[in-house]
C-alpha positions in Angstrom: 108.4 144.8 135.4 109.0 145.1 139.1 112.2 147.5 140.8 115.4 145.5 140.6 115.7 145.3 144.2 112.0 144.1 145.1 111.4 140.7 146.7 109.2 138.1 146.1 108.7 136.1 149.0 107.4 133.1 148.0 105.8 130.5 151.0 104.7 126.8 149.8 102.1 125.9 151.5 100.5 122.2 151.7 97.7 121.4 155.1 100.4 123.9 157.0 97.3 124.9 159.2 98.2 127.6 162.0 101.9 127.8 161.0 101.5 129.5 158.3 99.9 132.6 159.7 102.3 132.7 162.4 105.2 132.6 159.6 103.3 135.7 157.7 102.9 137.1 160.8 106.4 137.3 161.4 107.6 138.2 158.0 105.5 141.6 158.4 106.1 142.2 161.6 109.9 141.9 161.1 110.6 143.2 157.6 111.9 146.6 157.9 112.8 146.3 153.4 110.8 148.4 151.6 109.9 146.9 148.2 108.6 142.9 148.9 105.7 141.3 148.7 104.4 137.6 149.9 103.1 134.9 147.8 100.8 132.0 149.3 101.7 128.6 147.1 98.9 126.7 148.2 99.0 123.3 146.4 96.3 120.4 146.6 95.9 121.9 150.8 92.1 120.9 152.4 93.3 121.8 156.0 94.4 125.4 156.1 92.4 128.4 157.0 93.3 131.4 154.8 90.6 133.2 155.9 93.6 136.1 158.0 95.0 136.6 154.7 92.1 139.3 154.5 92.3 140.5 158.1 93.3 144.2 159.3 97.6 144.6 158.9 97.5 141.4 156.2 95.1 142.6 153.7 96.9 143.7 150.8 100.1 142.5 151.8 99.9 138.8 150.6 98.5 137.0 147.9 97.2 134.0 147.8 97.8 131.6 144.8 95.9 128.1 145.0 95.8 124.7 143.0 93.8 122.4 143.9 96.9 119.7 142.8 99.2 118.6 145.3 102.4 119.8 143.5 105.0 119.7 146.0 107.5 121.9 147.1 109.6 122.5 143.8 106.9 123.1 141.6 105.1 124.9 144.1 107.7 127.3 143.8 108.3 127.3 140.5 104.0 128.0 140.3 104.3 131.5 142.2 107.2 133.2 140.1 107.6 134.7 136.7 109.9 136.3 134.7 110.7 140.3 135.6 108.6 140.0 138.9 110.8 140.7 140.9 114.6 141.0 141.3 115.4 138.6 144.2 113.8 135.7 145.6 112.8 133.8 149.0 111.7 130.9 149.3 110.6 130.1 152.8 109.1 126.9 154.7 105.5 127.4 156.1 106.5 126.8 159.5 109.1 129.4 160.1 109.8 132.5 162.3 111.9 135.6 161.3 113.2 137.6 164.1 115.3 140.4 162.9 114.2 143.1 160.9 117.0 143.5 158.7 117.2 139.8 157.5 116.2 140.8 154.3 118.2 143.7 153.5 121.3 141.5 154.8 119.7 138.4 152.3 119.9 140.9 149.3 123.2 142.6 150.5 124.7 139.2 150.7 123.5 138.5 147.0 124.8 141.5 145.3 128.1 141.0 146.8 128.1 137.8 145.3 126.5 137.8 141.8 128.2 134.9 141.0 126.2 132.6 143.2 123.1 130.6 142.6 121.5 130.6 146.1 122.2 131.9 149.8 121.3 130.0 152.7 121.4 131.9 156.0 121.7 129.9 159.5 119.1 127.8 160.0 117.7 127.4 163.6 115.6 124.6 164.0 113.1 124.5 167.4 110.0 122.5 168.2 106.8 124.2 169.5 105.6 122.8 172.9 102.2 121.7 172.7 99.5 123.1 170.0 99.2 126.0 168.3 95.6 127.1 168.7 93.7 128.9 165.5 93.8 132.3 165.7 96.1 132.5 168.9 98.6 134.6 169.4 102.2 132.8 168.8 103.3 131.9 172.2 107.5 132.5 172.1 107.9 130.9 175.6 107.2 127.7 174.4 110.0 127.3 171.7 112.8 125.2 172.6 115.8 125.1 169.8 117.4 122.7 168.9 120.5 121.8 166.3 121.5 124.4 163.7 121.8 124.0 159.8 124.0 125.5 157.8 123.8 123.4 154.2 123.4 119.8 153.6 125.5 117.4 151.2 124.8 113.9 149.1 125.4 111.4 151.2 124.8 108.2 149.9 122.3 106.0 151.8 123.9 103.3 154.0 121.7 102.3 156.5 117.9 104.2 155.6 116.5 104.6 152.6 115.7 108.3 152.7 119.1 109.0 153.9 120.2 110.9 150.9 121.8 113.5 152.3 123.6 114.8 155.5 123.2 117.7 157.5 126.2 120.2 158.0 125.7 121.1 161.6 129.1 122.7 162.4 129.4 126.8 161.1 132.6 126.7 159.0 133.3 130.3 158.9 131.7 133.7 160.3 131.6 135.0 157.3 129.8 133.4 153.6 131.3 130.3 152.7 130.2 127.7 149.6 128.8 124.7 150.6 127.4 121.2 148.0 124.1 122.4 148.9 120.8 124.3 150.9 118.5 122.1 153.0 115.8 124.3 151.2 114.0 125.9 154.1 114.7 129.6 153.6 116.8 130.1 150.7 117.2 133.6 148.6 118.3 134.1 145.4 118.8 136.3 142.1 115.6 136.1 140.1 117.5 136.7 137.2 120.0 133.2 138.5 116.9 131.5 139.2 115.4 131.4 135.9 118.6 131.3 133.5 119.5 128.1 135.5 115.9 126.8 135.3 113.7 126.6 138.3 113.3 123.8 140.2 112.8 120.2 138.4 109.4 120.2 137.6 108.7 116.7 136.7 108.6 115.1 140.4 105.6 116.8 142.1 106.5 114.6 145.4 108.8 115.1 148.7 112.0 114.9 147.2 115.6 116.9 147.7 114.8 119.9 144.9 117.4 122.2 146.4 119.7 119.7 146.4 119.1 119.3 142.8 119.1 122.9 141.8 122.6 123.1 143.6 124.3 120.3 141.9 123.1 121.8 138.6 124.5 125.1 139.6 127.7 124.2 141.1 128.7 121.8 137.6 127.5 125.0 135.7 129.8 127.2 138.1 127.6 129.3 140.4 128.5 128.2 144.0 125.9 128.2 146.9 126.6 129.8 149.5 126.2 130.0 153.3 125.9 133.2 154.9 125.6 132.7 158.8 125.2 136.4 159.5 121.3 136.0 158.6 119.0 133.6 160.8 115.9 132.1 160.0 113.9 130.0 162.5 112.4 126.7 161.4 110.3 124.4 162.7 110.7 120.7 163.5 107.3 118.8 163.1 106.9 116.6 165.5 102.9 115.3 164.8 104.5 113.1 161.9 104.7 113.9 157.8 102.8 111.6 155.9 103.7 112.5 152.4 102.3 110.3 149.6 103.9 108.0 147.9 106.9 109.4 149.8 109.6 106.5 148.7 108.7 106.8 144.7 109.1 110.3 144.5 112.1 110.5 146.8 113.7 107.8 144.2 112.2 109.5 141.7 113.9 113.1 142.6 117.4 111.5 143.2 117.7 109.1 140.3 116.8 111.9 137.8 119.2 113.9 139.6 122.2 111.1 139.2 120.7 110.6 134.9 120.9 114.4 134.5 123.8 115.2 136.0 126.4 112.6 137.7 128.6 109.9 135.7 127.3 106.2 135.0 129.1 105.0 138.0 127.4 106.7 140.2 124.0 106.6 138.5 124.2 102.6 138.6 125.3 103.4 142.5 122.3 105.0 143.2 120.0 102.6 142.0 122.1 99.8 143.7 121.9 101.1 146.9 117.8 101.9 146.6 117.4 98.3 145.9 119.4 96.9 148.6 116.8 98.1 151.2 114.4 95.6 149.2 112.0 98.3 147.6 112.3 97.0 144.7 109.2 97.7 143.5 109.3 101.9 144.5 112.5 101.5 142.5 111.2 99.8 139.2 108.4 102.8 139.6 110.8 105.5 139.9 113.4 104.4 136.9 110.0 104.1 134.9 108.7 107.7 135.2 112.9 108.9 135.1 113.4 106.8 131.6 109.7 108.7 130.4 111.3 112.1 131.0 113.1 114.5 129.7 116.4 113.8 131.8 118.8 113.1 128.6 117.6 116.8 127.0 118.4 118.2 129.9 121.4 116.2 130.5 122.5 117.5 127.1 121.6 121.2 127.5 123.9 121.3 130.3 126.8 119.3 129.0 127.4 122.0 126.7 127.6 124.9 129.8 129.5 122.6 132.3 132.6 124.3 133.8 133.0 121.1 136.4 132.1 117.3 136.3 130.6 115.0 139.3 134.1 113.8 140.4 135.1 117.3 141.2 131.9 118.1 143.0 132.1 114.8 145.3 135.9 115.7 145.6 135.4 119.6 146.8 132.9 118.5 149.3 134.3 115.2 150.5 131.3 113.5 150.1 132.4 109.7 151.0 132.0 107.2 148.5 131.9 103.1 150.0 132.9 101.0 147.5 130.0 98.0 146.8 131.7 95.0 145.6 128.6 92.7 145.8 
């Protein structure tokens, strides 16, 4: 069994190309913690070179763990940890930069002052990289440009897009941590202990869909907050060369519906399907509700019925999440 305070830094990686050695690359050049180690989750990826996994200053540092499966990001996650490995957790998007060296001493810090929490999110500050990132090239900081901060995200139910599921909490709230609904899932730490007790991210939806989002209504109901802590910062990138994730609207309708059957009343269950359907995807939506109703939702819907300290209407209450009545 690993130390108690080692780290497992777990980073998902699916045709990430150059970004994700420049995101190793910055994890060991600023990481001043003594006990961590990095996990490659390379899932169903034919694009990547992880040939400078074995170069001088990497070698030894980073493992690489591959399925040939395209598994997305939850269960990508989920595929690189195990119990007693370590005692803390980050996960952290292939595409991001860490520029202090005490981020994670701060991360695990912040976590053992609050034991009671399910996940940390630190400030997220999101840039775009001008022009291309060239293999093997050395990361070239003049051409970042930032642009809006993240500090959590909560449901938001979608009005005018379909994928409009949640909304972003740009504003900081407080210097210090605050609890927020929810992490936007780019760098995230928490308890491995929390992590596993509360049960991973949901496995069944191997698509682009809002896991964290998940995970944190499951914690909150169960009554361990997430928190924000703005006094770390983690740099993420914004793609801009376009995401084309398959099948993108099933398993987004997938991830939410299973997400209102496990863990939100009826009302808002039948909401959530109403307000799929009236941006005519009918058929994404029939799909979805098909592979929900095949799944385990109601046993897990039970096991945490019995541990619940809060219901849905308090969770929509305590983060103000607006709720449009639909009359039609």
């Amino acid at each position: 069994m690993k130390a108690k305070r080692h780290v497992k830094i777990v980073i998902p990686c699916a045709n990430e190309g150059e970004w994700l050695r420049v995101t190793v690359e910055s994890v060991l050049e600023h990481t001043a913690y003594p006990s961590f180690e990095i996990v490659v989750s390379a899932n169903g990826d034919r694009l990547t070179d992880f040939s400078f996994i074995e170069k001088p200053g990497i070698r030894g540092k980073v493992r690489l763990r591959k399925s040939a499966n395209f598994l997305g990001v939850g269960n990508a996650r989920n595929a690189a940890v195990s119990r007693g490995d370590a005692g803390y957790y980050v996960f952290l998007d292939a595409h991001s930069l860490v520029e202090e060296r005490d981020w994670l001493a701060r991360a695990v810090a912040s976590l053992e002052e609050r034991p009671d929490v399910s996940m940390i999110q630190p400030e997220v500050q999101n840039f775009v990289y001008e022009g291309e990132l060239n293999p093997g090239m050395p990361f070239d900081r003049s051409r970042v440009r930032d642009t809006i901060r993240e500090y959590s995200i909560r449901w938001s139910w979608p009005y005018d897009e379909p994928w409009e599921l949640t909304e972003c909490q740009t504003i900081r709230r407080s210097a210090m941590p605050y609890e927020a609904m929810s992490g936007a899932g780019m760098a995230i730490f928490m308890r491995a202990e929390t992590f596993h007790r509360l049960g991973k991210f949901d496995s069944e939806v191997v698509g682009w869909f809002h896991e964290t989002l998940d995970y944190c209504v499951r914690a909150a109901l169960l009554g361990q907050p997430m928190l924000v802590d703005p006094r770390i910062r983690v740099r993420h990138r914004v793609k801009t060369e376009g995401v084309n994730y398959p099948r993108i609207y099933l398993h987004m309708f997938q991830g939410a519906l299973r997400t209102a059957y496990k863990y939100l009343s009826p009302r808002r269950r039948d909401l959530a399907e109403l307000l799929f359907r009236k941006h005519g995807l009918n058929e994404q939506v029939n799909q979805a509700l098909d592979l929900v109703r095949r799944g385990r939702w109601l046993d897990e819907r039970v096991r945490h019925l019995r541990s619940r300290v809060h219901d849905d209407d308090w969770l929509f209450s305590k983060f103000e999440v607006y709720e449009e009545p639909f009359l039609d």
